[in-house]
RODO-2510 file (C-alpha; in nm, 4 decimals, decimal comma):
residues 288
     n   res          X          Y          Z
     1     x    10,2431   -13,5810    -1,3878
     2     x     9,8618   -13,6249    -1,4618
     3     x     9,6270   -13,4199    -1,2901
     4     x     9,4137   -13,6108    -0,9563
     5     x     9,0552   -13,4815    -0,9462
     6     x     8,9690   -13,3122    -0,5987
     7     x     8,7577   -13,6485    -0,4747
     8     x     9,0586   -13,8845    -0,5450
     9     x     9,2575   -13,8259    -0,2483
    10     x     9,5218   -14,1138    -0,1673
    11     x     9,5047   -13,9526     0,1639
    12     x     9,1809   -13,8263     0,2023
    13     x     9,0126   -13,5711     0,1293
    14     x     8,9841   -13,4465     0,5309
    15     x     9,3214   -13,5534     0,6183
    16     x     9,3975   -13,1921     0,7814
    17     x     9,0508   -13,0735     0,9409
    18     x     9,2008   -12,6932     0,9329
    19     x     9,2491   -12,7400     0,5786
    20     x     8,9731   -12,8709     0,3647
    21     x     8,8999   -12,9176    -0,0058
    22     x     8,7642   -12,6602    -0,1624
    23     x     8,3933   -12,7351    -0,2852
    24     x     8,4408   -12,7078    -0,6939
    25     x     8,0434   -12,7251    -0,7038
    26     x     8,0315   -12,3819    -0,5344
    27     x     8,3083   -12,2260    -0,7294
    28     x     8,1770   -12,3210    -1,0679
    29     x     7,8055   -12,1868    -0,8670
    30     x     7,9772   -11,8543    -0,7939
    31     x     8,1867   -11,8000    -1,0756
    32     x     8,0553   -11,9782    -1,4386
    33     x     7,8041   -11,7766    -1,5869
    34     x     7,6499   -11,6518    -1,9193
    35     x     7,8116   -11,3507    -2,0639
    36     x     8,1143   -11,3804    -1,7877
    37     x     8,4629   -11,4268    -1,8282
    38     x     8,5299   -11,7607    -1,6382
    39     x     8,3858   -12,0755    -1,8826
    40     x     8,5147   -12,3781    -1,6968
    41     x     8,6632   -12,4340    -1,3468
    42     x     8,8711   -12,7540    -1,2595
    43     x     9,0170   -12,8447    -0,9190
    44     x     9,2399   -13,1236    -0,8924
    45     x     9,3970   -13,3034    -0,5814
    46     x     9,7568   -13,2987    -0,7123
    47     x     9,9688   -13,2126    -0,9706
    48     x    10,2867   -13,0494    -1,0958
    49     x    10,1846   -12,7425    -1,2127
    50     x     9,8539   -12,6153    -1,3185
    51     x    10,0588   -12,3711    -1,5438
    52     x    10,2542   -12,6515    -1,7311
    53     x     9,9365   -12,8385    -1,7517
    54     x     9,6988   -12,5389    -1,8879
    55     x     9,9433   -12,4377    -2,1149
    56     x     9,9818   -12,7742    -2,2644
    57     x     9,6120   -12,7863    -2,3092
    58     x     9,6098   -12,4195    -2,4361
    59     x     9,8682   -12,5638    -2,6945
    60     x     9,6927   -12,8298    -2,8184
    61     x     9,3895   -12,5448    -2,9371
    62     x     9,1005   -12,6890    -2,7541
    63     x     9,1154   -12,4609    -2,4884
    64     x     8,8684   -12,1330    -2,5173
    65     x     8,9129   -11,7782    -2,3114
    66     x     8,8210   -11,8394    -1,9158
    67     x     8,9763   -12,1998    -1,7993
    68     x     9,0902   -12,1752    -1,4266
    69     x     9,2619   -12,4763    -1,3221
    70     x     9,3311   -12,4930    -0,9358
    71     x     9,5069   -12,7739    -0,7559
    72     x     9,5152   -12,8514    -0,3674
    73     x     9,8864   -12,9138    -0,4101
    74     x    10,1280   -12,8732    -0,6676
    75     x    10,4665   -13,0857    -0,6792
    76     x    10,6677   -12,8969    -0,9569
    77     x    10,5675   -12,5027    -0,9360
    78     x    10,7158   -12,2292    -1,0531
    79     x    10,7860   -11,9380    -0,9986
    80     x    10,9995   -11,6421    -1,2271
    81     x    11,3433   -11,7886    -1,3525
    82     x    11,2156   -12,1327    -1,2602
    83     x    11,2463   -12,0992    -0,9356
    84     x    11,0377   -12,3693    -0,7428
    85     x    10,7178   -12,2879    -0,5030
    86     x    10,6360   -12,5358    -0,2334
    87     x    10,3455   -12,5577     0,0591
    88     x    10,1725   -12,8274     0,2065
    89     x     9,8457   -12,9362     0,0315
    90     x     9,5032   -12,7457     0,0606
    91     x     9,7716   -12,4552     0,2875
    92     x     9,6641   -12,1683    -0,0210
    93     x     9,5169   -12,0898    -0,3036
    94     x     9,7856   -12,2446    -0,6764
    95     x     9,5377   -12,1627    -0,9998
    96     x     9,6243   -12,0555    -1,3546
    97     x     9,3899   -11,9120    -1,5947
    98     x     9,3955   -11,8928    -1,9951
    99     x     9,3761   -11,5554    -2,1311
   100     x     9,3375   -11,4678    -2,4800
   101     x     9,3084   -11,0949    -2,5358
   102     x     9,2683   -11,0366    -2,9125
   103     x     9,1446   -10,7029    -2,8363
   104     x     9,4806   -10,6224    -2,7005
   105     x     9,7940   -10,5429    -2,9388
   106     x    10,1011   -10,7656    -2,8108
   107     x    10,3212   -10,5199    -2,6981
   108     x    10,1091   -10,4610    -2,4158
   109     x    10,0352   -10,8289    -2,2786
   110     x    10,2950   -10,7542    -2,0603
   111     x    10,0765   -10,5904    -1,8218
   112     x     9,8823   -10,8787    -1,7659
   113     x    10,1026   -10,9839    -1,4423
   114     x    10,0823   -10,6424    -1,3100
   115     x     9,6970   -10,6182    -1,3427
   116     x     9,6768   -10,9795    -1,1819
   117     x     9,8409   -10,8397    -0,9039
   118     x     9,6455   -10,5591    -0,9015
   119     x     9,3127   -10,8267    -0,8962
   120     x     9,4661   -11,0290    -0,6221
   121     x     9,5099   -10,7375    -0,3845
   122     x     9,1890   -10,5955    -0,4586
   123     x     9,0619   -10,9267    -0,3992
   124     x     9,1969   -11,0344    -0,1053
   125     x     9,1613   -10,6977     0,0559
   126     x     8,8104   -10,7187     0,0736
   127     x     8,7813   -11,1285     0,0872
   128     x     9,0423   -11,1684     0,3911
   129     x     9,0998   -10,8139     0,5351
   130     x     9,4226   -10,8172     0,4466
   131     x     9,6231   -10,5133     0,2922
   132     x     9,8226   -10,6600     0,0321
   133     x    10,1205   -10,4995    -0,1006
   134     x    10,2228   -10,5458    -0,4769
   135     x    10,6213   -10,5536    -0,5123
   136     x    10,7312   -10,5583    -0,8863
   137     x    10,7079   -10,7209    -1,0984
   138     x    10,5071   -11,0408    -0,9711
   139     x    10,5583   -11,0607    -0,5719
   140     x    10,2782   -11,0377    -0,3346
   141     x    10,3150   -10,9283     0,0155
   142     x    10,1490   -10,9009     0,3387
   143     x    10,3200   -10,7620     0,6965
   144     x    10,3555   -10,9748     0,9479
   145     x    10,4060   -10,7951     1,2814
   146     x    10,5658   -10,5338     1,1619
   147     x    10,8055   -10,7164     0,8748
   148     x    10,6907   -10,6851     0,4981
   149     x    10,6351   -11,0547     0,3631
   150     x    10,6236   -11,2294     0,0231
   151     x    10,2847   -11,4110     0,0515
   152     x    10,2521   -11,5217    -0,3062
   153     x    10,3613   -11,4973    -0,6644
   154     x    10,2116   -11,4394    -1,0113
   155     x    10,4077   -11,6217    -1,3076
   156     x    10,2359   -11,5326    -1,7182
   157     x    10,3750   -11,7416    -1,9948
   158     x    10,2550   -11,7434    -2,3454
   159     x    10,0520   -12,0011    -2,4477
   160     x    10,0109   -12,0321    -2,8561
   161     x    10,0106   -11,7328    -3,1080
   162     x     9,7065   -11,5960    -2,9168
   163     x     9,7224   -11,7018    -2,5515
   164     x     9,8605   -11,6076    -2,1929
   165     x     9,8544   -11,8283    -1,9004
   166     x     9,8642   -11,6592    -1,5391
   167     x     9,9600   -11,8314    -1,2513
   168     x     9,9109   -11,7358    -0,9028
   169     x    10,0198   -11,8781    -0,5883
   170     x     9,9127   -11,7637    -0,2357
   171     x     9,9953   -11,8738     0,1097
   172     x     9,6701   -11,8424     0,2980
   173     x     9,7235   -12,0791     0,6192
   174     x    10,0615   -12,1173     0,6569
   175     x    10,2224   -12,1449     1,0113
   176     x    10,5682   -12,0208     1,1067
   177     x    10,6856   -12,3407     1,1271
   178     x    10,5895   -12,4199     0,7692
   179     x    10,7496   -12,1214     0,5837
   180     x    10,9756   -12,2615     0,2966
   181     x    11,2209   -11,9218     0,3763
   182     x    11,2239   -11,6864     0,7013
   183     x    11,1602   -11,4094     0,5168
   184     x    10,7577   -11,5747     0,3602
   185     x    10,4238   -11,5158     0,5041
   186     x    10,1035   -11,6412     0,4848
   187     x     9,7534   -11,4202     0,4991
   188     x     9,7164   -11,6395     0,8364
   189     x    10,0029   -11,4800     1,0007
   190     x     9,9211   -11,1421     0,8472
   191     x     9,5628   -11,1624     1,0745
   192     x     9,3313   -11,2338     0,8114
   193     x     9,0060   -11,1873     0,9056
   194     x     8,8924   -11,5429     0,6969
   195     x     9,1100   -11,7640     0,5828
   196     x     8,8170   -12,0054     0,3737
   197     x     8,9759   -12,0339     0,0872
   198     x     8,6249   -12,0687    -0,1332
   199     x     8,5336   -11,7318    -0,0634
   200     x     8,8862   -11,6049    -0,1174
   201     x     8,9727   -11,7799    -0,4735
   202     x     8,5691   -11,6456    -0,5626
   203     x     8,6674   -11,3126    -0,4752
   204     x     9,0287   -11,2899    -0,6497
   205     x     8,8444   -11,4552    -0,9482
   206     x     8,5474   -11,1918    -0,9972
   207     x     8,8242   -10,8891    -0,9025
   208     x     9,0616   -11,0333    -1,2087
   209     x     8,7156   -11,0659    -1,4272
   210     x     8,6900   -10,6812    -1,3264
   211     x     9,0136   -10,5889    -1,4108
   212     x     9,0527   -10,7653    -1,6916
   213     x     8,7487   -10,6308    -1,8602
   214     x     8,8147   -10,3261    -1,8029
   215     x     9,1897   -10,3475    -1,9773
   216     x     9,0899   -10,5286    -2,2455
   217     x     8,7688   -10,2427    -2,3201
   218     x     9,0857    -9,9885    -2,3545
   219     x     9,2588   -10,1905    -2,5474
   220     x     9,5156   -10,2798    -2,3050
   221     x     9,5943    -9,8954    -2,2202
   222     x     9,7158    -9,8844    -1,8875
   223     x     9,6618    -9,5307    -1,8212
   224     x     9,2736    -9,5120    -2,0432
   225     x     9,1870    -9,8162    -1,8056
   226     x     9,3218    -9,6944    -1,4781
   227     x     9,5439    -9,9820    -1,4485
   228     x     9,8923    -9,7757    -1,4189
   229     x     9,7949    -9,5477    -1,1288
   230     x     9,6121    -9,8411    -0,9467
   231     x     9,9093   -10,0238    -0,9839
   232     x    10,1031    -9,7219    -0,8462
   233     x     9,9104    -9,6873    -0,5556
   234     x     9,9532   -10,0441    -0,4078
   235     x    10,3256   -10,0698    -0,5389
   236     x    10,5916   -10,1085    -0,2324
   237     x    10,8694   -10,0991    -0,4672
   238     x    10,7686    -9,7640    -0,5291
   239     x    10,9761    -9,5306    -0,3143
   240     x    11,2185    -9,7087    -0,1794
   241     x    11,6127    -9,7439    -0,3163
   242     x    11,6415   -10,0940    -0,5000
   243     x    11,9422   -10,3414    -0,6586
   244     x    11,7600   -10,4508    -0,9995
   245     x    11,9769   -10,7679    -1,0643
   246     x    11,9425   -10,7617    -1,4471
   247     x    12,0379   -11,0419    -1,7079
   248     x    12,4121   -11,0555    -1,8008
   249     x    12,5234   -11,0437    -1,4097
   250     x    12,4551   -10,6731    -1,4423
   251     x    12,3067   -10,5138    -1,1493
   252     x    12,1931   -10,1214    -1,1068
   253     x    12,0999    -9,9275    -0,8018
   254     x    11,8572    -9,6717    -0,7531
   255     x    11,5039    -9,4820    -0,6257
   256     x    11,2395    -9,6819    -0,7785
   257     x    11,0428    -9,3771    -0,8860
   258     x    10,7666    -9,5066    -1,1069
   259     x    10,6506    -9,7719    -1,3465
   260     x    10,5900    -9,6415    -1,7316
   261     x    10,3711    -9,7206    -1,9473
   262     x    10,5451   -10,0282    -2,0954
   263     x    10,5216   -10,1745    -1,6956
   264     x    10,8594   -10,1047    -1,6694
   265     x    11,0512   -10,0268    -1,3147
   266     x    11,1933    -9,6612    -1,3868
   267     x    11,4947    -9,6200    -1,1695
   268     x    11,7013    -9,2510    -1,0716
   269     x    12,0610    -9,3788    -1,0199
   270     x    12,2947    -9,1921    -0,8535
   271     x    12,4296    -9,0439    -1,1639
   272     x    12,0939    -8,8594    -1,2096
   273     x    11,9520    -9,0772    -1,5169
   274     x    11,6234    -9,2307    -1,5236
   275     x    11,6702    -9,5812    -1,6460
   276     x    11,3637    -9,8063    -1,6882
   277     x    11,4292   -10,2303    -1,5775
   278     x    11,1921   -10,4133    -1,7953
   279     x    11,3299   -10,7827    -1,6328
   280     x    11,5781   -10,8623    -1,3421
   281     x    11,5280   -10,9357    -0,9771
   282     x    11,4478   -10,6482    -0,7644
   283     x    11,5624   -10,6069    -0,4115
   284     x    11,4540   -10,3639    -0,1384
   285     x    11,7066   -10,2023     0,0152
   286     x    11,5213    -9,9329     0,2253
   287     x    11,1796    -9,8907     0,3336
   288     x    10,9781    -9,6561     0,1421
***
């Protein structure tokens, strides 16, 4: 599906007065500058998935370090094993940035959805007021009364020899009577203290500019950069007795007792081995 700029709206652009457009002419204000990480920032009405669509740009090597492309709505995204994301238009924040750490050896891109997360709590924490809990590998939550949420989602594929794209999704003024699943939030229903969504993409921007400067100056060492305790810290999974539903129809239970240095989940099983979950679905089976 081609991408709609912002100001083409076949419904218009104020259609939803609780919801408007975001201004693109104050994001690029806030966020493109000399010497900075973000080079070009696109908003677009509609499309099907601003991570399909950057990393088909990324792909045909045109692209440099620091795209964000965000779109009001987005018919066709994704999240991990293809799973599909819906919310009514202009209801969050749906961006993907191009990454292209050359600083970084390989082996260690794989931190680059836990240090997005890490960005998009920090971000949101002091943007919205909301405490933001990171549950691995790429979930976002928030509590809602007093029931732990998934709020939004953080999908990295590879784009080229040399690229990542990150995509992040966030429900920021969701209702209860929108929620795709029971179990979903929004930073709305969390009690966010602002739910503008300029201010909040500006904020989770210049936090992942942080974060991701500060990575790629170690050269992607989690522990040299302070990534892997951060992470830690805000990590719900942490604590608590899991299922990691791992590929093959496997499945494992256990205290999820830290992450390692690779990212990986390190699990103690019952039969007293550590044994770290590098992929799978994780599900929380007691509260920390």
């Amino acid at each position: 599906m081609t991408p709609r700029d912002a100001s083409d709206s076949p419904r218009g652009r104020w259609s939803d007065l609780d919801r408007p457009p975001l201004n693109v002419t104050t994001l690029r204000r806030g966020l493109v500058r000399e010497g900075g990480l973000w080079r070009q920032v696109d908003v677009v009405q509609r499309t099907g998935s601003t991570n399909s669509d950057l990393v088909a740009r990324a792909a045909e090597g045109k692209q440099a370090e620091g795209v964000v492309l965000v779109a009001e709505e987005q018919t066709a995204a994704r999240g991990r094993l293809d799973r599909q994301w819906t919310a009514p238009p202009r209801s969050g924040l749906f961006f993907s940035v191009l990454l292209r750490p050359a600083e970084v050896p390989v082996h260690r891109w794989g931190w680059l959805p836990l240090l997005t997360g890490v960005a998009v709590a920090t971000g949101l924490s002091r943007a919205a007021g909301v405490d933001t809990g990171l549950k691995w590998p790429n979930d976002l939550l928030v509590t809602v009364g007093d029931e732990e949420r998934k709020a939004g989602g953080i999908l990295a594929e590879r784009a080229g020899d040399d690229g990542v794209v990150v995509g992040v999704g966030i429900n920021v003024t969701l209702r209860a009577d929108e929620l795709p699943v029971e179990r979903a939030g929004s930073l709305a229903l969390a009690g966010a203290v602002s739910t503008d969504r300029d201010p909040l993409l500006r904020g989770v921007l210049r936090s992942l500019e942080e974060w991701y400067g500060r990575w790629r100056a170690a050269g992607g060492d989690p522990a040299a950069s302070g990534l892997q305790e951060t992470y830690a810290a805000g990590c719900s999974t942490l604590g608590r007795v899991v299922r990691a539903e791992l590929p093959g129809d496997r499945s494992l239970v256990g205290e999820a007792v830290a992450v390692d240095g690779d990212g990986r989940l390190v699990l103690a099983t019952a039969a007293g081995v550590q044994e770290p979950v590098g992929a799978g679905d994780i599900v929380h089976l007691r509260p920390a």
